[in-house]
Z-matrix of the N, CA and C atoms (Angstrom, degrees):
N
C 1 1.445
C 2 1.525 1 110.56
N 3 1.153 2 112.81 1 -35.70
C 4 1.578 3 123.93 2 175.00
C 5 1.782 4 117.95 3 -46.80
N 6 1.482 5 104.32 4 -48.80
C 7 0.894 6 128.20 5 -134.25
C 8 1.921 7 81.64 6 -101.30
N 9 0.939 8 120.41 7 -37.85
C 10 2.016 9 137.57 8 164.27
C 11 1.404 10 85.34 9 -38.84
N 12 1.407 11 122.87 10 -102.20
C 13 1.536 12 149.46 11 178.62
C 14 1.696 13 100.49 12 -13.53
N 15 0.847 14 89.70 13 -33.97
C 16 1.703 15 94.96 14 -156.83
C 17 1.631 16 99.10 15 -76.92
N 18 1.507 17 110.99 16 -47.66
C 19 1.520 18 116.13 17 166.90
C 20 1.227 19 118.23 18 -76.47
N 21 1.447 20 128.05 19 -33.76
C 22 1.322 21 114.83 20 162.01
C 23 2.012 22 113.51 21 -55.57
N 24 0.936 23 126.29 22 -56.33
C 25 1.176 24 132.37 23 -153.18
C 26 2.222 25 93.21 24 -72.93
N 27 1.334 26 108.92 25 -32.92
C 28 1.364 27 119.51 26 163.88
C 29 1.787 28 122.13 27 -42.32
N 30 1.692 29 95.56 28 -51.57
C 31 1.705 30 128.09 29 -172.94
C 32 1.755 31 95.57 30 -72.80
N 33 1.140 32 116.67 31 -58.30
C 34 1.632 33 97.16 32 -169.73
C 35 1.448 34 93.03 33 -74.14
N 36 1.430 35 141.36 34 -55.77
C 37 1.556 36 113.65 35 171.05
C 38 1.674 37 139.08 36 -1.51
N 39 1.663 38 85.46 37 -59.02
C 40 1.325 39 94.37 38 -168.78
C 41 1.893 40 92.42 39 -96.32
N 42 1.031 41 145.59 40 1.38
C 43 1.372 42 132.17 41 171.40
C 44 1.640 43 88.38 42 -107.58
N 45 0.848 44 161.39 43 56.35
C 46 1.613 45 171.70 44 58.87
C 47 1.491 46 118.10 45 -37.23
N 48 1.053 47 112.47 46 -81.60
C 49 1.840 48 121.72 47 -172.50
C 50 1.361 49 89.69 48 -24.73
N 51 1.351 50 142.35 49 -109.91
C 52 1.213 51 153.66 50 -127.07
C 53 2.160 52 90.74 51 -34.13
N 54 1.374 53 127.11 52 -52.78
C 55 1.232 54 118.97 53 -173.81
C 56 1.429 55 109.94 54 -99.15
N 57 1.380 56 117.66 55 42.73
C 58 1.962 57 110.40 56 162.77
C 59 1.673 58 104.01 57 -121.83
N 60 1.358 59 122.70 58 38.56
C 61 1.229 60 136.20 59 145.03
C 62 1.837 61 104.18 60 55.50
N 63 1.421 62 109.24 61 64.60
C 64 1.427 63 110.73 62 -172.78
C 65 1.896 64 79.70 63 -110.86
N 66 1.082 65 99.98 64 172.99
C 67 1.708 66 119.30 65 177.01
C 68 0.971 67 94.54 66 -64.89
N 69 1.565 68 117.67 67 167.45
C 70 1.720 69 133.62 68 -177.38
C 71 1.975 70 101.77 69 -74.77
N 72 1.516 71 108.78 70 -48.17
C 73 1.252 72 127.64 71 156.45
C 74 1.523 73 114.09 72 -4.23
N 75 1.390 74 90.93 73 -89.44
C 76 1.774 75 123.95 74 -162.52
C 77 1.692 76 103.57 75 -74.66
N 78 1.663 77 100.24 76 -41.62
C 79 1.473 78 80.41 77 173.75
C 80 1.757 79 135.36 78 -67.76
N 81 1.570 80 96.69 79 -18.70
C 82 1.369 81 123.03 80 166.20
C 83 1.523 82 115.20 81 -48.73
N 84 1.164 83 113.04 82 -60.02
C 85 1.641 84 131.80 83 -171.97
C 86 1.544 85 104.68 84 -75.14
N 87 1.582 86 122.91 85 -20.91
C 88 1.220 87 146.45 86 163.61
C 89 2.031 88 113.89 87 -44.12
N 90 1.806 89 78.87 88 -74.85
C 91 1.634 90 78.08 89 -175.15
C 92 1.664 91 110.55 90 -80.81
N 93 1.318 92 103.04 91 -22.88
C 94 1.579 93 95.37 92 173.04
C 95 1.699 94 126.19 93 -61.27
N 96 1.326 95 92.80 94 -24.59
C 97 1.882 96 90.28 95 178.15
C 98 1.941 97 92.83 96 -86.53
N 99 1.056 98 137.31 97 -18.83
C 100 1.471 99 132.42 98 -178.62
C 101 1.293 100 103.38 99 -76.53
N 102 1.562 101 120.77 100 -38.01
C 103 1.154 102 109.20 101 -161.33
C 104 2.145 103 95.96 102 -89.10
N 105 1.108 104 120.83 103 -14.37
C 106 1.331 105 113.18 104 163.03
C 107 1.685 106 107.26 105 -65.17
N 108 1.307 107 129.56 106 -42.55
C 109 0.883 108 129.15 107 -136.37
C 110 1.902 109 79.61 108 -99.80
N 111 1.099 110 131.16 109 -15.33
C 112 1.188 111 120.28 110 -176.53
C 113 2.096 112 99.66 111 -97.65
N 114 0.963 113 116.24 112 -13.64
C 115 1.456 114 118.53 113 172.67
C 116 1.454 115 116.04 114 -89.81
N 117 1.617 116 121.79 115 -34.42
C 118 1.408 117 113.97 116 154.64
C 119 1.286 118 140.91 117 -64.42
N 120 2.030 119 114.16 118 -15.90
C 121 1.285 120 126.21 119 162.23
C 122 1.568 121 112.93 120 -70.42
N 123 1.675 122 110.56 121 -45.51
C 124 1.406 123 104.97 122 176.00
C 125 1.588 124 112.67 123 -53.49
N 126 1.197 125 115.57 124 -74.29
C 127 1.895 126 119.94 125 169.09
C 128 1.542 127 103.60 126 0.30
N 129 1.487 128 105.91 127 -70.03
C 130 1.470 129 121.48 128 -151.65
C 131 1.826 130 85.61 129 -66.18
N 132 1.096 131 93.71 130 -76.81
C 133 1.767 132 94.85 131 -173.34
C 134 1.631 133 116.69 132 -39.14
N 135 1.087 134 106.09 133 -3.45
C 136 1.667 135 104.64 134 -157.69
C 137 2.077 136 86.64 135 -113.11
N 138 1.124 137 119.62 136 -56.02
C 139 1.220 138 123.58 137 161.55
C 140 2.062 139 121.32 138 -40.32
N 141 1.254 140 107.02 139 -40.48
C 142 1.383 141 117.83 140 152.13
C 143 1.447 142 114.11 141 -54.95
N 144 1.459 143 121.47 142 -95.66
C 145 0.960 144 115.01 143 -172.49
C 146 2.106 145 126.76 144 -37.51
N 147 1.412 146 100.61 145 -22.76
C 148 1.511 147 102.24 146 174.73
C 149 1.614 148 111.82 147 -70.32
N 150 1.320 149 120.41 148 -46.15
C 151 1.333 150 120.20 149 -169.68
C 152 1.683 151 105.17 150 -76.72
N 153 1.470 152 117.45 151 -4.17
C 154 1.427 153 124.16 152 177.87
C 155 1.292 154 121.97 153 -68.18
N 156 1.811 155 90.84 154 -45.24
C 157 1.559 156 120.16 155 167.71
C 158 1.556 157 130.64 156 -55.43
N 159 1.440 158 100.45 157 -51.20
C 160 1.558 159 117.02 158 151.32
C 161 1.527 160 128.90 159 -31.46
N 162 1.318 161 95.93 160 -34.19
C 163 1.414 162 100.81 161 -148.79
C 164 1.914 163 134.34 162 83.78
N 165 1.145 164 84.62 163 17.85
C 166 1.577 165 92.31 164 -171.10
C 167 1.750 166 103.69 165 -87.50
N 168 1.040 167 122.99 166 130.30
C 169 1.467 168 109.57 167 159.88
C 170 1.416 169 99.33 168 -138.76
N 171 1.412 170 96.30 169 147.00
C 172 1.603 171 132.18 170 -162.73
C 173 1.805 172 114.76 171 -89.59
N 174 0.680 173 138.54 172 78.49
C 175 1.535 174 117.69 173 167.74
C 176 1.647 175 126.13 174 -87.68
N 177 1.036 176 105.25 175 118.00
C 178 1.460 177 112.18 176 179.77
C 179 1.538 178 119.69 177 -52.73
N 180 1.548 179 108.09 178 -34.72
C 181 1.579 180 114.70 179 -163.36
C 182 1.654 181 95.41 180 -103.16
N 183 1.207 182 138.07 181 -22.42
C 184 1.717 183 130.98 182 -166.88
C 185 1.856 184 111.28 183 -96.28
N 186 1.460 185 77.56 184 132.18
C 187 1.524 186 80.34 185 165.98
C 188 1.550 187 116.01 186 -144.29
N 189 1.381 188 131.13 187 126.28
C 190 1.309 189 101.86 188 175.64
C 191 1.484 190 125.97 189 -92.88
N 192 1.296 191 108.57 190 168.94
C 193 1.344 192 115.44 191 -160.74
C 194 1.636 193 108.64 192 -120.43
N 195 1.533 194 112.55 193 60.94
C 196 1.741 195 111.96 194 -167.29
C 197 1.595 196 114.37 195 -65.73
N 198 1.875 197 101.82 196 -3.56
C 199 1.492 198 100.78 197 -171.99
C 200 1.792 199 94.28 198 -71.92
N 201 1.619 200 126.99 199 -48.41
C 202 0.934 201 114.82 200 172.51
C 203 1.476 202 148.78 201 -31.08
N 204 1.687 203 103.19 202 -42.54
C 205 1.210 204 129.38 203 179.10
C 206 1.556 205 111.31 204 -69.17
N 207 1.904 206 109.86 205 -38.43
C 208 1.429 207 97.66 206 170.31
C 209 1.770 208 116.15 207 -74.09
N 210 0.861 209 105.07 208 -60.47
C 211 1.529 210 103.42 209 179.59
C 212 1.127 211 107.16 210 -46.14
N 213 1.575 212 147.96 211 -14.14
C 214 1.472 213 139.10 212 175.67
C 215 1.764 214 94.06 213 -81.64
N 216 0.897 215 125.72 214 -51.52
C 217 1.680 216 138.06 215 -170.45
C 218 1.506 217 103.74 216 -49.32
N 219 1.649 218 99.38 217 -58.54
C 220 1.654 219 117.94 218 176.85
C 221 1.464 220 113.28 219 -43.80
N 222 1.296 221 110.51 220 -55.18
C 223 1.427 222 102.14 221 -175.94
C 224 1.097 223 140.53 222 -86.12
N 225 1.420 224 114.69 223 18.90
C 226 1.642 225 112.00 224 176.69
C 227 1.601 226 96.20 225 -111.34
């Protein structure tokens, strides 16, 4: 959802800039860092959606811990 917002809020940027009266220059260097910044969100999003396909899912916070489980087994 972040990552939605993030291109919307990207999209009126770039349908704005052209009329907030920056130099031809700056506005240049303007959309060129947006338009990187709009090809590294696709990547990312596009790298998501592949491992979705896979079947892969990612959790940032889980890990298991099977060393626990043996040493719990072990000791009774």
């Amino acid at each position: 959802m972040l990552k939605a917002r993030i291109f919307l809020i990207l999209g009126i940027w770039v349908a704005v800039l052209p009329y907030l009266g920056f130099p031809s220059t700056l506005k240049s260097i303007l959309f060129s860092v947006t338009g990187l910044v709009f090809i590294y969100l696709s990547f990312i999003i596009y790298k998501d959606s592949k491992n979705i396909k896979k079947g892969k899912k990612t959790f940032d916070n889980f890990s298991e811990n099977i060393d626990f489980l043996k040493k719990e087994i072990t000791s009774e």
